[in-house]
MIDO-618423 format. One line per field, with one value per atom (N, C-alpha, C): x, y, z; residue number from 0; atom name. Coordinates in Angstrom, 3 decimals. Example, Ala and Ser with C-alpha at 12.3 -4.5 7.8 and 13.67 -1.06 7.14 Angstrom:
BEGIN
px 13.190, 12.300, 13.200, 12.850, 13.670, 12.900;
py -5.690, -4.500, -3.300, -2.250, -1.060, 0.030;
pz 7.800, 7.800, 7.800, 7.080, 7.140, 7.870;
nr 0, 0, 0, 1, 1, 1;
atom N, CA, C, N, CA, C;
# end
This chain:
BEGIN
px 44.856, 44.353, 43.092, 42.868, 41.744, 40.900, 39.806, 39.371, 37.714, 37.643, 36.526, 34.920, 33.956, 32.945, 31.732, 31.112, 29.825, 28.640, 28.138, 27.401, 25.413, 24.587, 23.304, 22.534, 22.020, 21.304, 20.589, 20.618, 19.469, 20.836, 21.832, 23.214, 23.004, 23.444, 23.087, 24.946, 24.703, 26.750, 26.623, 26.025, 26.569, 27.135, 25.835, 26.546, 27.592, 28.364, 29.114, 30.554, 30.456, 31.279, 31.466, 30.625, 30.696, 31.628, 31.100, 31.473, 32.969, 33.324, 34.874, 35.420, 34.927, 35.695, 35.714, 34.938, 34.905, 35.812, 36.477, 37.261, 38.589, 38.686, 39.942, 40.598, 41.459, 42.130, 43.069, 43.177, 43.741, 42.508, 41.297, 40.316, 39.290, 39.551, 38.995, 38.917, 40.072, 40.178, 39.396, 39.291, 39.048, 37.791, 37.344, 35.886, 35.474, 36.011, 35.143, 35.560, 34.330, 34.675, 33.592, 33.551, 33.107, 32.933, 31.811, 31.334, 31.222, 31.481, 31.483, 30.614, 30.037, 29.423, 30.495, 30.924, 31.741, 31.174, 30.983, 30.168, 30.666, 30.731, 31.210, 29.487, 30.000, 28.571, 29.272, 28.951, 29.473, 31.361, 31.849, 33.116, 33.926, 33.150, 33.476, 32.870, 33.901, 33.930, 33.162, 32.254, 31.441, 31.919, 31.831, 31.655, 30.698, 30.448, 29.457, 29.289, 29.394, 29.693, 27.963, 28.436, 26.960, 26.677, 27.866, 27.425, 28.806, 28.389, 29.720, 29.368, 30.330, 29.506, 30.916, 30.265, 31.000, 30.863, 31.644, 31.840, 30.809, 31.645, 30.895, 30.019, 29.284, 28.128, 27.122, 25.901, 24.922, 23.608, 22.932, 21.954, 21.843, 22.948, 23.333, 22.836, 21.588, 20.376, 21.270, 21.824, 23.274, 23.497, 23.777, 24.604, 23.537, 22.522, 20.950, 20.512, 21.156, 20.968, 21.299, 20.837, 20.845, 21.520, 22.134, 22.439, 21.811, 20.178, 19.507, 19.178, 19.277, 18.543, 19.543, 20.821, 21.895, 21.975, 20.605, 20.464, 21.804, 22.737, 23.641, 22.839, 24.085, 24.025, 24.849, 24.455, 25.556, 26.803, 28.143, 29.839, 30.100, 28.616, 28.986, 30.164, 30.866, 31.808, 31.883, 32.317, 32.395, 33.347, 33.659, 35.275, 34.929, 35.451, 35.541, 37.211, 36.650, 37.750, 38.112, 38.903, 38.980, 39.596, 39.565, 40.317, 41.037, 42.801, 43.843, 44.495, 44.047, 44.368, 44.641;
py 52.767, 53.462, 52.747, 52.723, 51.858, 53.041, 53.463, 53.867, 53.380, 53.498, 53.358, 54.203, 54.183, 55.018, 54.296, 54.566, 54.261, 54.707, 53.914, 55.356, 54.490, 55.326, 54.836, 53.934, 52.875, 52.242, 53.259, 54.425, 55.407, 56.158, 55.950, 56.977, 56.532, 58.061, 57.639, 57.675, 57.306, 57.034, 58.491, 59.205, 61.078, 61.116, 61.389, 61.768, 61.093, 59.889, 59.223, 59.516, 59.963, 60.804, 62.658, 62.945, 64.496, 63.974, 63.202, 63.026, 63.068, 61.910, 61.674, 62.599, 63.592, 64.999, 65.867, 65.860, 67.156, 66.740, 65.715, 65.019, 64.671, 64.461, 63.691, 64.543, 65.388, 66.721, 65.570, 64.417, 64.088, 63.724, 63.574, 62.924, 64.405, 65.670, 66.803, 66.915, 67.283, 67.160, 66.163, 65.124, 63.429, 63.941, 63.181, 63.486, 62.190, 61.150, 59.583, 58.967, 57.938, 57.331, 56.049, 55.111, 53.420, 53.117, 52.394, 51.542, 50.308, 50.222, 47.969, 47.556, 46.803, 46.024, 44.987, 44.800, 43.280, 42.169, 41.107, 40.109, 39.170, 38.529, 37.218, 36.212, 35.228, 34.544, 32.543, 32.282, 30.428, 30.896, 31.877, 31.873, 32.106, 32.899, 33.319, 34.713, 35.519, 36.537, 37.050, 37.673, 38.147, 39.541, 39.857, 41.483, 41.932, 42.861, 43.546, 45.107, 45.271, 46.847, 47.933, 48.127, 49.477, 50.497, 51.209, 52.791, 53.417, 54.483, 55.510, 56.856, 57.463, 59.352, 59.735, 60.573, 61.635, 63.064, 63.705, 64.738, 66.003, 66.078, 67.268, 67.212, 65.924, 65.289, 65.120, 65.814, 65.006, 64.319, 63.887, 62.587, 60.933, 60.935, 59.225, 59.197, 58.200, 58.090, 56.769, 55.942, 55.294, 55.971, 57.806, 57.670, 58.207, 58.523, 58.609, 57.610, 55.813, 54.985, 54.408, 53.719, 53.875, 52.496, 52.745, 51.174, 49.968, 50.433, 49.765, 48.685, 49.655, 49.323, 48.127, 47.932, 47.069, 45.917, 45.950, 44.711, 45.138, 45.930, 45.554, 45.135, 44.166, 43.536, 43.816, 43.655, 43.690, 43.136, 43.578, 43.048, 42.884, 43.871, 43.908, 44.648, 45.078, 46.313, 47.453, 48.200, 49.209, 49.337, 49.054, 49.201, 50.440, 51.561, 52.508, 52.843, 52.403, 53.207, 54.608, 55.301, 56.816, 56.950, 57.853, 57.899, 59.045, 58.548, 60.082, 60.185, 60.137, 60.618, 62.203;
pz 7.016, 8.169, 8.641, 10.076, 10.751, 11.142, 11.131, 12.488, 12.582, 13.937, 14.017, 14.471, 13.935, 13.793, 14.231, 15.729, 15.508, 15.176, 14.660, 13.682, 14.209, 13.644, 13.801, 12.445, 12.511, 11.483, 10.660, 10.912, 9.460, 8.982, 9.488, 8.734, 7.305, 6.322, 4.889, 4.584, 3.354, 2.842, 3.045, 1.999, 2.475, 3.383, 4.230, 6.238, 6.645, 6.363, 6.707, 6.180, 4.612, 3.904, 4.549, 4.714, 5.237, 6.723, 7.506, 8.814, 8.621, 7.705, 7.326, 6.776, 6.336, 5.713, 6.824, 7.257, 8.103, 9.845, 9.772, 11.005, 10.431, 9.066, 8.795, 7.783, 8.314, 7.002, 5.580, 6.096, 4.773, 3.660, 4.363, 2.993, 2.508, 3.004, 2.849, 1.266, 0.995, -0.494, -1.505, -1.103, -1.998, -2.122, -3.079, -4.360, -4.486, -4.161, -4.986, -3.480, -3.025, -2.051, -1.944, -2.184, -2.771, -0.950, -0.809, 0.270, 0.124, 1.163, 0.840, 2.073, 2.444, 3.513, 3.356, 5.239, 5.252, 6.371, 5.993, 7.123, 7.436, 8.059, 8.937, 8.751, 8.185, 8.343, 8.342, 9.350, 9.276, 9.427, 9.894, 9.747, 8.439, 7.599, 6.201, 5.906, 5.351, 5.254, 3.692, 3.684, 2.114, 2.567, 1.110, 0.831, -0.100, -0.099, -1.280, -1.207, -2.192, -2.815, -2.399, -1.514, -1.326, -2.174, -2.486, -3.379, -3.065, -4.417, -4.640, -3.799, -3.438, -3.405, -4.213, -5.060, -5.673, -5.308, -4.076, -3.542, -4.240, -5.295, -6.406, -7.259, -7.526, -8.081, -7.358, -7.802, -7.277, -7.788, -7.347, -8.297, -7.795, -7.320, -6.944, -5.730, -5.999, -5.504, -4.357, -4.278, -3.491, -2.331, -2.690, -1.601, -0.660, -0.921, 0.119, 1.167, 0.281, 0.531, 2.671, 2.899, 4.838, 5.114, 6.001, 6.629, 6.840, 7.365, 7.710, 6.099, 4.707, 3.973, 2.892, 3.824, 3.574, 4.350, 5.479, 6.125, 7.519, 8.284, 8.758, 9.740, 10.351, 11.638, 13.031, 14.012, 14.419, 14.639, 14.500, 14.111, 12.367, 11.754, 10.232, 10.125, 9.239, 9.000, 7.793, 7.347, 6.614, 6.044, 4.734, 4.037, 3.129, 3.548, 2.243, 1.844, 0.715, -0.595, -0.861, -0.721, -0.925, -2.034, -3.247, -4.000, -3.613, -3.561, -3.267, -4.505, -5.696, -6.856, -6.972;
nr 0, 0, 0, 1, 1, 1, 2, 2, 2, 3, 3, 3, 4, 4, 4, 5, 5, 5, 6, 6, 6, 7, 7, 7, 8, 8, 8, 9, 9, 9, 10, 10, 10, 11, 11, 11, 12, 12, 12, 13, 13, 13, 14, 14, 14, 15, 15, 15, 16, 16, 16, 17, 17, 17, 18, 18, 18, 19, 19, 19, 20, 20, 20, 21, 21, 21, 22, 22, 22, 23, 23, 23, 24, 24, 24, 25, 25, 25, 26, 26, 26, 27, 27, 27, 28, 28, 28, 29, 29, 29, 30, 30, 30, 31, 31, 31, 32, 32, 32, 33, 33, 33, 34, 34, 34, 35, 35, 35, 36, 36, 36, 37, 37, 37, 38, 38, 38, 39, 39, 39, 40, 40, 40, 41, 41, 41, 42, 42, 42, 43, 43, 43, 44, 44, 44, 45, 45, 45, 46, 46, 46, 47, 47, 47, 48, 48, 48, 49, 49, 49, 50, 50, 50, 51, 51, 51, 52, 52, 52, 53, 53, 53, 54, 54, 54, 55, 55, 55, 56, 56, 56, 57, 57, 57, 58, 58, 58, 59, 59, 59, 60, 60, 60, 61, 61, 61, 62, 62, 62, 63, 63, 63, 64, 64, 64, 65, 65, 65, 66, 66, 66, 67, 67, 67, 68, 68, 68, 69, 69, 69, 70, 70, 70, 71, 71, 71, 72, 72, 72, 73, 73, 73, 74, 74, 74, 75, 75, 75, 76, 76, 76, 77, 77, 77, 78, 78, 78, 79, 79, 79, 80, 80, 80, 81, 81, 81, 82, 82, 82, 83, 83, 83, 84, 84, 84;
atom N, CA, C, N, CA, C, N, CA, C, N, CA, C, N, CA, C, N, CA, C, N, CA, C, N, CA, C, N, CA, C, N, CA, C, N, CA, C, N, CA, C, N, CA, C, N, CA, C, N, CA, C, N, CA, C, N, CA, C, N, CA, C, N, CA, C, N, CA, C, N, CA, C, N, CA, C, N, CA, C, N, CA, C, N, CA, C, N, CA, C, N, CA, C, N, CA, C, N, CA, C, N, CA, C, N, CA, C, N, CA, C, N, CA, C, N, CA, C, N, CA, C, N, CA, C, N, CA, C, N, CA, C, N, CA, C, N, CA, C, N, CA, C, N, CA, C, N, CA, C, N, CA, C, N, CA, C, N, CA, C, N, CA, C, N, CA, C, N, CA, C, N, CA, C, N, CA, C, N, CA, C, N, CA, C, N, CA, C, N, CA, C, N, CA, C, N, CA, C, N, CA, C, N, CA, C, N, CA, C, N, CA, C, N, CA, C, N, CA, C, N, CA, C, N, CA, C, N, CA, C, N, CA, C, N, CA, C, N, CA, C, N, CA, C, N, CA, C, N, CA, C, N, CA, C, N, CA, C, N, CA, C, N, CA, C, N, CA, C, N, CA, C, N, CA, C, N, CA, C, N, CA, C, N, CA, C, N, CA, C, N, CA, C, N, CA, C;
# end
């Protein structure tokens, strides 16, 4: 599934996770959801792992964590992982 979200440089993973629950009835349910930063740099693609949120956990000081504080750019991207276990 694609979609797309524009969101503001101070969005934290939470809010970004709540946003996606509260719009998308298939990820309502889901509890674990992994962030990635994706970049284009010289025509090569990096990735790197931002933070977890665990729905029903809290403590993970990650998912507080902001866009800004991941460096994005603009035409960065956002890969999250959902677990539908």
């Amino acid at each position: 599934m694609v979609l797309v979200i524009l969101l503001r440089m101070n969005s934290t993973l939470k809010e970004i996770t709540e946003l996606l629950r509260a719009h998308l009835p298939v990820v309502r349910t889901k509890q674990r959801f992994v962030f990635s930063k994706i970049s284009v740099e010289d025509g090569k693609f990096s990735k790197k792992e931002m933070g977890t949120v665990m729905v029903h956990k809290k403590g993970n000081e990650k998912e507080e964590s902001r866009l800004d504080e991941h460096k994005f750019c603009i035409g960065d991207l956002i890969d999250i992982s959902i677990n539908f276990k």
